[in-house]
C-alpha positions as CSV (number, residue, x, y, z in Angstrom):
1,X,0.8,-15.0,-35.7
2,X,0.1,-12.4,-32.9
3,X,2.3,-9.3,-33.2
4,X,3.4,-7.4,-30.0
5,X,5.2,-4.1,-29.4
6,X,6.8,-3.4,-26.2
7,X,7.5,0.4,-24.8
8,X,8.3,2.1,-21.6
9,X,5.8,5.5,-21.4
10,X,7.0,8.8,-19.7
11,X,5.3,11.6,-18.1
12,X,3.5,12.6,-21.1
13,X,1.9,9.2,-21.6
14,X,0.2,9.4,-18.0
15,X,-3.1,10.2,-19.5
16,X,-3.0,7.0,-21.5
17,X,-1.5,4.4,-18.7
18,X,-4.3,6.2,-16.3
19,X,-7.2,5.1,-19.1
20,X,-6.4,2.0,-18.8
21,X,-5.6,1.5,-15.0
22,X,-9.3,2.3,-14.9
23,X,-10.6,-0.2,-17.1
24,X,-8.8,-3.2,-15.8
25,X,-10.5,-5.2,-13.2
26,X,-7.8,-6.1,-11.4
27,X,-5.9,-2.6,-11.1
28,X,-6.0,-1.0,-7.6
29,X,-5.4,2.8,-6.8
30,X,-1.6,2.0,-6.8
31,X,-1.3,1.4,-10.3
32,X,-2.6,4.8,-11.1
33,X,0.3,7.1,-12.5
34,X,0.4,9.2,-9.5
35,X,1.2,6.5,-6.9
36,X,4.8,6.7,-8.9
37,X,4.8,10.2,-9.2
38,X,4.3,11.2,-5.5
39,X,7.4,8.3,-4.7
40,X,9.7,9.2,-7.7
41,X,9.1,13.0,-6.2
42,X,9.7,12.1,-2.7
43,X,12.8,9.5,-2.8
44,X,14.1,10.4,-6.3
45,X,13.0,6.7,-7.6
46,X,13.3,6.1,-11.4
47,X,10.4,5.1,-12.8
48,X,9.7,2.1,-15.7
49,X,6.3,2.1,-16.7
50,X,6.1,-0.7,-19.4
51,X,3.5,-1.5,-22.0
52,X,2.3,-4.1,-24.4
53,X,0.3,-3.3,-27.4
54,X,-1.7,-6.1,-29.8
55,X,-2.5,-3.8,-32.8
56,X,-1.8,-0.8,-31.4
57,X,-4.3,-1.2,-28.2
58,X,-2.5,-1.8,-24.9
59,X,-3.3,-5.1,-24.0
60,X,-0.8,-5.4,-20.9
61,X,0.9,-2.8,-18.4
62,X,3.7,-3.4,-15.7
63,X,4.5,-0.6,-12.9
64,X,8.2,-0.7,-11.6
65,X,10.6,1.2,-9.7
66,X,14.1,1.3,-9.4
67,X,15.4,1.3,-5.4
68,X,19.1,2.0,-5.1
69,X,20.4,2.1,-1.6
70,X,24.1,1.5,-0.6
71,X,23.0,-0.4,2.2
72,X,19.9,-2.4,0.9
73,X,21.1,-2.6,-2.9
74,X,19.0,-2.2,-6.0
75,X,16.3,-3.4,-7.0
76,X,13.2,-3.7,-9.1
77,X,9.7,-3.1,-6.9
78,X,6.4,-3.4,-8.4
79,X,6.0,-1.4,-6.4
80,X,7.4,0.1,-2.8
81,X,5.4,0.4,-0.1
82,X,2.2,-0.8,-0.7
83,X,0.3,-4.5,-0.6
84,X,-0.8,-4.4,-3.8
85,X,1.3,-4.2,-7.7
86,X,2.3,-6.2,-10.7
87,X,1.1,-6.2,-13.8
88,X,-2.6,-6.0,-15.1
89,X,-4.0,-7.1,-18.2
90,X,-7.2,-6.5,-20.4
91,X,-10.4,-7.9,-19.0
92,X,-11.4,-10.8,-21.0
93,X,-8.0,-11.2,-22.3
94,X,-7.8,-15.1,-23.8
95,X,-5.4,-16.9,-21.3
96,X,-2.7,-18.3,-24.4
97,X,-2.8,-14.5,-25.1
98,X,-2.7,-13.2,-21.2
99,X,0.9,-15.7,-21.1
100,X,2.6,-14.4,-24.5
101,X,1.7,-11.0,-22.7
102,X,3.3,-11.7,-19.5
103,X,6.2,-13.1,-21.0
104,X,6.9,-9.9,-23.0
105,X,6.6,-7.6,-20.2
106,X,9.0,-10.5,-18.3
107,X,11.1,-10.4,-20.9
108,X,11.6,-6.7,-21.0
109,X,12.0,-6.4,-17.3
110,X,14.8,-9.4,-17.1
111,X,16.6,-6.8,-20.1
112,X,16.3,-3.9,-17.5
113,X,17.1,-5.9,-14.4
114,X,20.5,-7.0,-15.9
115,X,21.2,-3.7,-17.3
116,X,20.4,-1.3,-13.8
117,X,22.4,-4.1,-12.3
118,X,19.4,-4.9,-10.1
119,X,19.7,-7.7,-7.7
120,X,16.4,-8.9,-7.7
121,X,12.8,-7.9,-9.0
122,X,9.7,-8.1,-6.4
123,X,6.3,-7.9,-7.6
124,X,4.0,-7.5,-4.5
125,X,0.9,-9.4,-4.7
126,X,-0.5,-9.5,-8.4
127,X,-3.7,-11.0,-9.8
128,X,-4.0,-14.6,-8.7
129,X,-4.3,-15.8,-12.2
130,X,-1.0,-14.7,-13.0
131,X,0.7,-17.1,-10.3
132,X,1.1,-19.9,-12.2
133,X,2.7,-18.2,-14.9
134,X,5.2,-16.2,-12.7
135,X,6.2,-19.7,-11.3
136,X,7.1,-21.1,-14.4
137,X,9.3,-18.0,-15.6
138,X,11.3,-18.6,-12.7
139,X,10.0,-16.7,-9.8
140,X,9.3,-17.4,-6.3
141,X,6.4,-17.1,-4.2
142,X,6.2,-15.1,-1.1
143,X,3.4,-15.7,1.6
144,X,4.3,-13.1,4.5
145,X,1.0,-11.3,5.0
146,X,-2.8,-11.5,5.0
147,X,-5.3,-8.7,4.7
148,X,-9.0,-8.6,6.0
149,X,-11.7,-6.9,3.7
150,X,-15.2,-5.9,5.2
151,X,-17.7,-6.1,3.1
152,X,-19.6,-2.8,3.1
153,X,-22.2,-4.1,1.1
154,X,-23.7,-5.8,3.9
155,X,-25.3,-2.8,5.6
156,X,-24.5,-1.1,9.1
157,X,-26.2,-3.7,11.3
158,X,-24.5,-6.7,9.9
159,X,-21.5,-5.1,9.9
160,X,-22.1,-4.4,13.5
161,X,-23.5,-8.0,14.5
162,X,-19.9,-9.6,12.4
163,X,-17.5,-7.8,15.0
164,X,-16.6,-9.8,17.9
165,X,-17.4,-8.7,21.0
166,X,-14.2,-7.0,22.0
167,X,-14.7,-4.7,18.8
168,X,-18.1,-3.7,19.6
169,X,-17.2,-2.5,22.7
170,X,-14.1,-0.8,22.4
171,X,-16.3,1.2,19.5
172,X,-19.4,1.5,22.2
173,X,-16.8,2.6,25.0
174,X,-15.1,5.3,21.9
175,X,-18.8,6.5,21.2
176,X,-19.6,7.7,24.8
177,X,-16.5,9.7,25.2
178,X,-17.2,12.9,23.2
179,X,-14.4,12.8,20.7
180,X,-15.3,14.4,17.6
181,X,-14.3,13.3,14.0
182,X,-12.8,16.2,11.4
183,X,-11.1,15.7,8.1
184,X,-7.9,16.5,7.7
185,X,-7.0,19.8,6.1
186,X,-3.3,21.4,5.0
187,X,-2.9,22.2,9.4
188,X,-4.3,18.8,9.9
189,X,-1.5,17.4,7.9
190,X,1.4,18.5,10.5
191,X,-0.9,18.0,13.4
192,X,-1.2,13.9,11.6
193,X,2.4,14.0,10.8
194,X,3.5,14.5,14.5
195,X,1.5,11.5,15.9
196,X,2.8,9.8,13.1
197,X,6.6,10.7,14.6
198,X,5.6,9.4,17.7
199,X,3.7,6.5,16.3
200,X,6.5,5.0,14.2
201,X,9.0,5.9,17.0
202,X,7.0,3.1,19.6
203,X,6.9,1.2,16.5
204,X,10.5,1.4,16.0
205,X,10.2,2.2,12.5
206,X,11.5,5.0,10.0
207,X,8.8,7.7,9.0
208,X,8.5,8.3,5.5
209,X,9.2,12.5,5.2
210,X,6.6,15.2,5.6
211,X,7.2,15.7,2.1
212,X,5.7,12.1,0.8
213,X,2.7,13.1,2.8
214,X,2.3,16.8,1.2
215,X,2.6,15.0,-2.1
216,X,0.3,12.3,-1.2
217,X,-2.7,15.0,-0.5
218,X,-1.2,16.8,-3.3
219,X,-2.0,13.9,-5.7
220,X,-5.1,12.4,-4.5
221,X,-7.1,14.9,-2.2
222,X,-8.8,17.2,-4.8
223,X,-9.1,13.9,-6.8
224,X,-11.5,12.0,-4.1
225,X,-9.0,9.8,-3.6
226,X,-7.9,10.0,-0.2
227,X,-9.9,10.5,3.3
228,X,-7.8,11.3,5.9
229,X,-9.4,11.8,9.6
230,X,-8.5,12.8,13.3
231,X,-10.1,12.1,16.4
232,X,-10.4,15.4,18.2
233,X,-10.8,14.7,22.3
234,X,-10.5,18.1,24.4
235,X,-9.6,20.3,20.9
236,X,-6.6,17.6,20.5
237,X,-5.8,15.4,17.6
238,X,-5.5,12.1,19.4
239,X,-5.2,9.5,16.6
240,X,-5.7,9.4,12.6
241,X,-6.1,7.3,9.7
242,X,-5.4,7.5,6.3
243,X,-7.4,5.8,3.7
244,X,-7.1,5.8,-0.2
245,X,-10.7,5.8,-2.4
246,X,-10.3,3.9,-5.8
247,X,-13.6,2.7,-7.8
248,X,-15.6,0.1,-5.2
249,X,-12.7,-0.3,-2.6
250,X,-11.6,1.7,0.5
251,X,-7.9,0.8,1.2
252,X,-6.8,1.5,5.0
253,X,-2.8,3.2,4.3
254,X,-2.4,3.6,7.8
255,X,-2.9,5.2,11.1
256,X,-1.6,7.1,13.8
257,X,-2.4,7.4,17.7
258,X,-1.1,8.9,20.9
259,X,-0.8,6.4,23.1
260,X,-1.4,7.9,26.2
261,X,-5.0,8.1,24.8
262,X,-5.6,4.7,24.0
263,X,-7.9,3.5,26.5
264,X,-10.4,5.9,24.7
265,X,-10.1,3.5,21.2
266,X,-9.7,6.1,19.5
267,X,-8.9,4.0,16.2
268,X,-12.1,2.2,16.4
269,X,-14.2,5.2,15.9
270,X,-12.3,6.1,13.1
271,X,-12.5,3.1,11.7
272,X,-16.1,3.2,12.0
273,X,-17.0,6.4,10.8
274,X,-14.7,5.2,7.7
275,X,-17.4,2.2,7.2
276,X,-19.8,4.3,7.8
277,X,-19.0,6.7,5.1
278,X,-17.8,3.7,2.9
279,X,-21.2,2.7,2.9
280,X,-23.2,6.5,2.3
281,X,-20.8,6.8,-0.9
282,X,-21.0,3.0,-2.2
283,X,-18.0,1.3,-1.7
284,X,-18.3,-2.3,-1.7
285,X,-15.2,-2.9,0.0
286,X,-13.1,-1.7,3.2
287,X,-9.9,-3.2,3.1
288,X,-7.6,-3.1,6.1
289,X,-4.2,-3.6,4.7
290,X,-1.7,-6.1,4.7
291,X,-0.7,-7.8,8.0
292,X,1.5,-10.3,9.2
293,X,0.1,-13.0,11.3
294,X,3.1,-13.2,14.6
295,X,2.4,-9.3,15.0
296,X,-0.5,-10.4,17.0
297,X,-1.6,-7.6,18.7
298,X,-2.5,-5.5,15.2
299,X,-3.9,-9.2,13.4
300,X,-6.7,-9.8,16.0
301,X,-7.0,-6.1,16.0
302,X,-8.2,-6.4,12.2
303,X,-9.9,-9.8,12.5
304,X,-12.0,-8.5,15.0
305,X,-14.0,-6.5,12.6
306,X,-15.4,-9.2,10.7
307,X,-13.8,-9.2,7.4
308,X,-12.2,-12.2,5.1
309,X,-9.0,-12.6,5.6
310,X,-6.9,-13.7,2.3
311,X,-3.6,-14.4,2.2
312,X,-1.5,-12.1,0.0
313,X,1.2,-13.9,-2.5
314,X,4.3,-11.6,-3.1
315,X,6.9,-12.9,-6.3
316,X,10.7,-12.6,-6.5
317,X,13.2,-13.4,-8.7
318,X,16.4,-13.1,-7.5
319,X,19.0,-15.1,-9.8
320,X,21.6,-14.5,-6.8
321,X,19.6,-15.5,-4.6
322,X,19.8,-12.4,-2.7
323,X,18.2,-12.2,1.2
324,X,15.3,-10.0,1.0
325,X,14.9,-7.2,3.6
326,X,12.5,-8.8,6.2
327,X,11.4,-7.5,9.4
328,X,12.2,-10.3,11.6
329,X,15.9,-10.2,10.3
330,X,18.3,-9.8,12.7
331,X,19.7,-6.6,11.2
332,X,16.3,-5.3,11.0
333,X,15.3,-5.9,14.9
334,X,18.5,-4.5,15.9
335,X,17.8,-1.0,13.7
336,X,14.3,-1.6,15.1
337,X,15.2,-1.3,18.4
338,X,17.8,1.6,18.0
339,X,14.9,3.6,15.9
340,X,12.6,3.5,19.1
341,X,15.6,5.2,20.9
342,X,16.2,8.4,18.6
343,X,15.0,11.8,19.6
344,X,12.3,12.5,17.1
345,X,13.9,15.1,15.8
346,X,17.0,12.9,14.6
347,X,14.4,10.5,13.4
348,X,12.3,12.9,11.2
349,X,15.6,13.6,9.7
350,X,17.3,10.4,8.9
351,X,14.3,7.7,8.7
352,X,13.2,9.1,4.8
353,X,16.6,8.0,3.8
354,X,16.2,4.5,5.2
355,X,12.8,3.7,4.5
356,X,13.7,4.8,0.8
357,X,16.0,2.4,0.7
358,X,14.1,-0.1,2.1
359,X,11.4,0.3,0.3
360,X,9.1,-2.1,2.3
């Protein structure tokens, strides 16, 4: 008979969960220790890190964070923020084992979820050979975005031919204008941060705090996991992107633009020169983030670069049957609208206590 133990790690253990993020296939950089850290630092999450061990080797590990919020509730989130969570197992793990496994870490969680009182537990987009199993503990299956991934492996001029033709010239149109493209150092941060203010503003979303982005660099920067860039046009930042670096895959976090610059594109030489060095450092893989398929303007935006587009399968289980927060919400397009209203100032101030609650 196969003989499990079951424990939550702690700050001392990060070494050890770290280890073996990096040798499970299906692990992204958001599994990695610090992904926790930097959101436990910035919006005072409490962190459950939960492992299984087969004779004393760690055969299974599950990421979650707690996400209280007066307004929103609590919950469980594997994990906030990002497209990609949930557990991960060994490689070559025997499927009868890979369920026991899952069922352990399930089990433990369901303990947890009752006692924080949590309302439901969301698990964003885990390995596709763990749907099955999630279905038949009782969870539910979310399809409300799709991501595009380029293949870098294919080499500049097939990348090139793969765009469609209103790609390739919004990137020629961007390469004729002079704008240069610089990394972004500790100055570069607050010039980034500022179009990001006015970026989620016309978006009519919250900003995450200065602070999540200081401990973001913090984190991964000296690590080589993060690239950000600006477009300089004139000596002025104009637009950024963000973009985390984790074994073969780049993953596009997000970006940031003035808008009374667009007709330069700047975006698309950003996004090119991130390719480009995708490809000069061997990544295999650019992938553009999650999307949702009625914002329109930003999914043909990332279709237009040639990637595959997958669909991405969230999991809930909500025993309450508790409404998830969902942009297209009433509540949500109301705040939406009100959010593009606020002086930026008020915004930079109260939108890290929303979106923490949030936790989208």
């Amino acid at each position: 008979m196969v003989k499990f133990s079951i424990s939550q790690l702690s700050d001392d253990d990060k070494d050890l969960w770290n280890k073996y993020v990096a040798s499970s296939s299906d692990a992204h950089i958001y599994h990695l220790w610090e992904w926790g850290s930097i959101l436990c630092k910035t919006y005072r999450y409490a962190r459950h890190y939960i492992v299984v061990r087969m004779d004393r080797n760690i055969v299974g590990a599950f990421p979650l964070l707690y996400v209280k919020s007066m307004i929103f509730g609590k919950r469980l989130i594997s994990l906030p923020f990002v497209e990609y969570a949930g557990p991960i197992l060994s490689r070559d793990i025997d499927p009868s084992i890979a369920e026991l496994v899952l069922k352990r870490l399930w089990d433990y969680t369901y303990t947890l979820t009752r006692k924080l009182k949590a309302e439901y537990t969301e698990i964003r987009h885990p390995p596709s050979f763990l749907s099955s199993i999630f279905l038949s503990l009782g969870f539910k299956a979310l399809q409300r975005h799709v991501a595009f991934r380029v293949d870098l492996t294919k080499g500049e001029s097939e990348l090139w031919k793969n765009m469609d033709k209103k790609s390739r010239n919004s990137l020629r149109k961007a390469m004729k204008t002079g704008m240069g493209i610089e990394e972004v150092n500790l100055d570069g941060l607050a010039q980034y941060y500022d179009l990001y203010l006015e970026t989620l503003k016309r978006l009519g979303s919250p900003p995450h705090s200065f602070d999540f982005f200081l401990n973001v660099v913090d984190a991964f920067k000296q690590a080589g996991l993060l690239r950000m860039t600006l477009a300089v046009y004139d000596d002025k930042p104009i637009a950024g992107v963000m973009v985390f670096c984790f074994k073969d895959t780049l993953y596009w976090f997000g970006n940031v633009a003035d808008r009374r610059y667009r007709n330069l594109n700047p975006t698309n030489l950003l996004l090119w020169d991130t390719m480009q060095f995708g490809m000069k450092n061997n990544f295999r893989v650019f992938d553009l983030g999650e999307t949702r398929r009625e914002d329109k303007g930003i999914y043909h935006f990332k279709r237009g670069w040639g990637g595959s587009e997958a669909n991405l399968e969230d999991f809930v289980f909500s025993p309450k049957h508790v409404e998830l927060p969902n942009p297209n919400q009433r509540k949500y397009v109301f705040l939406s609208r009100i959010w593009s209203m606020m002086p930026k100032a008020l915004a930079r101030r109260l939108g890290p206590r929303v979106i923490s609650g949030i936790g989208l």
